[in-house]
N, C-alpha and C positions, 0 to 999 in steps of 0.2 A: 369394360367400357369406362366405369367408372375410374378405373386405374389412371387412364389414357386423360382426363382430367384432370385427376390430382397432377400428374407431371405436369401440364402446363400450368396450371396455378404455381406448384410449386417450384417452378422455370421462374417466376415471376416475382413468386413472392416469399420466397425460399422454404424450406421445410415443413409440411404442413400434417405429416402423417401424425405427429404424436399432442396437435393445437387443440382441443376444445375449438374452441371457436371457427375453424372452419370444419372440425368435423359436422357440430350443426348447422353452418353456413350452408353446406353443402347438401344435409340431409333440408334444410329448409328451398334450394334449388331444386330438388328432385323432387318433394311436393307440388309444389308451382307447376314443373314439367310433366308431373301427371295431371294436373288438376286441365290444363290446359290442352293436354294431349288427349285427354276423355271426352272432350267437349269436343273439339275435332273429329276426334272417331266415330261417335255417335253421329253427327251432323251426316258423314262422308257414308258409315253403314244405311242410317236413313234413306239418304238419297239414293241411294243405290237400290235397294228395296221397291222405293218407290216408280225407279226409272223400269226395274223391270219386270214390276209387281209379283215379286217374291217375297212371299210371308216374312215379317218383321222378325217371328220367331227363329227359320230357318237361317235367315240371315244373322241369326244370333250366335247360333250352333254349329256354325261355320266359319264363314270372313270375322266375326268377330270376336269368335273363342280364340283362333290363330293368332291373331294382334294381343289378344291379355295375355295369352299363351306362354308369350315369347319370353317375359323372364322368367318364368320357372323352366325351360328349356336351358338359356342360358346358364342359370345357376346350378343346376341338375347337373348338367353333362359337363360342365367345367368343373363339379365339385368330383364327379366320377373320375374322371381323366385324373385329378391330382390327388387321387387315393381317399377321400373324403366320401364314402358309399352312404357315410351316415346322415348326411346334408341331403345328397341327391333323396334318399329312400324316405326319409323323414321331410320333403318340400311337397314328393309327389302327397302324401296320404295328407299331410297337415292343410295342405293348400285344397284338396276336397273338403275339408270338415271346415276348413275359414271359410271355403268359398259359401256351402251349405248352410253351415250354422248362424255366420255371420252375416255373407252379405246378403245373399235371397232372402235369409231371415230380419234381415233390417229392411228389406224393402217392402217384405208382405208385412211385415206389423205396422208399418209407418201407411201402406198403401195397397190392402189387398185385391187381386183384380181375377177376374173371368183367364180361364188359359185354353189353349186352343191341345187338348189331350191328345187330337189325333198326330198332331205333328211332332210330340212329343215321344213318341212311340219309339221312333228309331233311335234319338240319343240315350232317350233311359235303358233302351233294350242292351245297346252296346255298352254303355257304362257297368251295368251290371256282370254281363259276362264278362267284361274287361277284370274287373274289380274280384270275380271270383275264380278267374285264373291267376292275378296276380297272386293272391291270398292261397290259392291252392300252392305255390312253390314258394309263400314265404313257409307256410306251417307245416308242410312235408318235406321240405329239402332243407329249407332255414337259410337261402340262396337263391340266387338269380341269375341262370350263364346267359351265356349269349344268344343262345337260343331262345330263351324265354322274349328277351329285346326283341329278337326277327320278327317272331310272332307277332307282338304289342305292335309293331311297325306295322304288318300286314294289317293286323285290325284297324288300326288308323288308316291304312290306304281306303281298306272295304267301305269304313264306316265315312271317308268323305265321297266315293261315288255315290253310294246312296243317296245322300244328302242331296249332292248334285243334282242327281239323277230328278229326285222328290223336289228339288225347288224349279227344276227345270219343267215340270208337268204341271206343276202348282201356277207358275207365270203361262206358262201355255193355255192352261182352264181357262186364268182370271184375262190376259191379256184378248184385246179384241182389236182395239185403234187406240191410242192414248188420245186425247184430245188437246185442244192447247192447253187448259185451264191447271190440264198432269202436268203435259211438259213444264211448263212455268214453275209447278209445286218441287216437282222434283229435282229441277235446276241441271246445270250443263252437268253430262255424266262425267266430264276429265275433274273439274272440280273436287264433282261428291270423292274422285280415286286420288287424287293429293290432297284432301281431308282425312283419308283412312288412312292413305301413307306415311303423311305427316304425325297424325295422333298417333299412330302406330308406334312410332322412332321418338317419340317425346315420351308418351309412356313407357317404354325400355328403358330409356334412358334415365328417365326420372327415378320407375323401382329402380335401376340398378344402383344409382345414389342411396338410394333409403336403405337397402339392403344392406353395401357395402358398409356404410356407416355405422349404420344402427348393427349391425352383428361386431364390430369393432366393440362397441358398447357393454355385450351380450356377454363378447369375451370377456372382458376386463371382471366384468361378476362373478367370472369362471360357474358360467353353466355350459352344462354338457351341449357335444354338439347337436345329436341328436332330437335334445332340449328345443335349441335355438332352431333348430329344423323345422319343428311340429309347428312352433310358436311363432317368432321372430321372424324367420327366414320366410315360411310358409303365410303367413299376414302379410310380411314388407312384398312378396311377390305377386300376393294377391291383390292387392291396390287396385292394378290395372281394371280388375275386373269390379275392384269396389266403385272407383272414379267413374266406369261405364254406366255401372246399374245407378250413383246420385244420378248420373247426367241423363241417362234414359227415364229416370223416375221423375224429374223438373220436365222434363219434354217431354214428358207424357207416352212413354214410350215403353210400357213395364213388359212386354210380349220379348221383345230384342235382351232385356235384362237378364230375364230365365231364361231365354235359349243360349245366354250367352255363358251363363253357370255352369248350366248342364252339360253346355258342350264344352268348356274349361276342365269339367272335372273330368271328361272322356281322356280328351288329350293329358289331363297330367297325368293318365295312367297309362297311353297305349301309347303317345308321344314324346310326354318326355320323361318318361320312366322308362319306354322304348328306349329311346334316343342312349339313354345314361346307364342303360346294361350292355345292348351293342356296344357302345366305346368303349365300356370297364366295366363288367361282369363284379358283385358286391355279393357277399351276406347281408343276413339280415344282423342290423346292430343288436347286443346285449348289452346297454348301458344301463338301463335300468332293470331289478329284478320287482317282482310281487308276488308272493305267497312261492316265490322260489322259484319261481320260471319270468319269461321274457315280458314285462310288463307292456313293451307295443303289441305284441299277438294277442292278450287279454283284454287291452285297453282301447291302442289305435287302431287296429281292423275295426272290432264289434258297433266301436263311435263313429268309423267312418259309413258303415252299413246301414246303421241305426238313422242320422240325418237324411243320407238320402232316399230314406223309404218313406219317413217324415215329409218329405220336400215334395216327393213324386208321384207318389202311392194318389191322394186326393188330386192334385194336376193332371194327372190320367186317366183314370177313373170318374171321377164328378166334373175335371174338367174347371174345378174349383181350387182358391189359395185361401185361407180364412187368417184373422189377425191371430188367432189360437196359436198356429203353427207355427208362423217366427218367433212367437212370444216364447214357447219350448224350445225350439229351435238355440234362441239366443242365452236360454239357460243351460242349455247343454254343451254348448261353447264355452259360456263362462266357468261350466263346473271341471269342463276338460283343461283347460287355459290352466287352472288352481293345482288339477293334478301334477301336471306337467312341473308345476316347480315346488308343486309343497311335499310332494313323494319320492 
């Protein structure tokens, strides 16, 4: 998308691939277009929520995981398709441990809040299985066919009926008559659907700016790509889901935040991990060794496990998020980040 851009700029204003200055022009327009695009989505998920009184959180873990979703999809399966397995396999796992470590974790240290456990159940239930099949055919086969993709698919079909299925009982409990006082709060439902559409296609648009960019950058450092996967790639993608949970957390709206995590980190593993082994089947990358074997199977699995049990484990269970947790959280991010380039 971002390609389709620079052409016309540089239709206009000639050459612009190898300028400084519009490459942060541009990573500076793709900020803007997130920041703008998150504050739309939230509004438009809101509303919708409320039009059909479906828990904030389900509607997190669903319509709103799909929307941050979409550029790690993007990038995933475009980096698969043009031989790049290292980008796709190192967006899915790195973009679980940003989303984890980072954003949930900046939101519960800055704002810790009450979680509703029971609705929790079904995304943490799927992310794990997801996460330990994925992990079973990197460490026993050292590979991912296409088969493995079909599967990741199917789990993502299953895991959004349920959802379905569970918001659709949830609004059925809760709903009785709205009164005018809802109607009004909630606003016309076409609205709340060109708020999430919109925000939708502004935050794409915007990571896909930050990303193209900012790895342009990445390269020129000559760090691996792999590297730039875990790190770069997997942050610039994750935005979408950073820009949701400020704007959920100013709006008071910290339930939509973590279901929207949680159900991000599902999808980057059945969806667009799925997505980017159907269309090109990868190994797992050796770029980096430690102690002589594969430093992601040591490293990136156990940190990706580690967070989210961190994250989950007390949210389901007590039904609690305490400021303790991001605050670990966000050091385990920082110590992984250090790995990532100083080993």
């Amino acid at each position: 998308m971002s390609s389709t851009v620079n052409s016309i700029l540089s239709s206009i204003f000639g050459d612009i691939s190898g300028s400084l200055f519009w490459t942060v022009l541009l990573f500076g327009l793709g900020l803007l277009l997130l920041i703008k695009g998150g504050d739309w989505f939230v509004d438009g998920a809101v509303g919708i929520a409320r039009r059909f009184h479906v828990p904030e959180i389900i509607i997190g873990a669903t319509v709103v995981s799909i929307g941050t979703t979409l550029p790690e999809v993007m990038v995933s399966a475009g980096s698969a398709v043009s031989g790049h397995g290292e980008i796709a396999y190192g967006n899915a796992i790195g973009s679980v441990i940003c989303n984890t470590a980072l954003i949930a974790a900046l939101t519960i240290a800055i704002r810790p809040a009450d979680t509703d456990g029971r609705a929790l159940r079904v995304p943490v239930l799927f992310f794990f299985v997801s996460a330990v099949f994925y992990a079973f055919n990197a460490y026993v086969f050292g590979a991912f066919s296409r088969w493995t993709g079909i599967v990741l698919l199917l789990i993502f079909v299953l895991y959004m009926i349920l959802n379905v299925r569970n918001g659709l009982l949830e609004a059925r409990t809760a709903m009785t008559e709205m009164d005018p006082q809802d109607q009004e709060e909630a606003g016309p439902l076409f609205m709340s659907v060109v708020l999430l559409v919109l925000g939708a296609f502004f935050i794409a648009l915007g990571a896909d700016l930050l990303v193209d960019h900012g790895t342009e950058l990445a390269v020129l450092m000559h760090v691996p790509e792999s590297v730039i996967a875990l790190t770069f790639v997997a942050l610039g993608t994750s935005l979408p889901e950073l820009v949701t949970a400020i704007s959920s957390l100013v709006k008071g709206h910290s339930a939509l935040s973590l279901g929207n995590v949680i159900g991000a980190n599902v999808f980057n593993l059945v969806l667009v991990s799925g997505m980017s082994v159907t269309l090109s089947p990868f190994k797992v990358p050796v770029e980096k060794q430690l102690f002589g074997r594969n430093a992601s199977l040591l490293v990136d699995f156990p940190v990706m496990f580690l967070v989210m049990l961190i994250l989950t484990l007390p949210a389901v269970t007590k039904g609690k998020l305490s400021r303790g947790q991001g605050i670990a959280l966000l050091a385990i991010y920082a110590a992984f980040c250090i790995f990532q380039f100083a080993v």
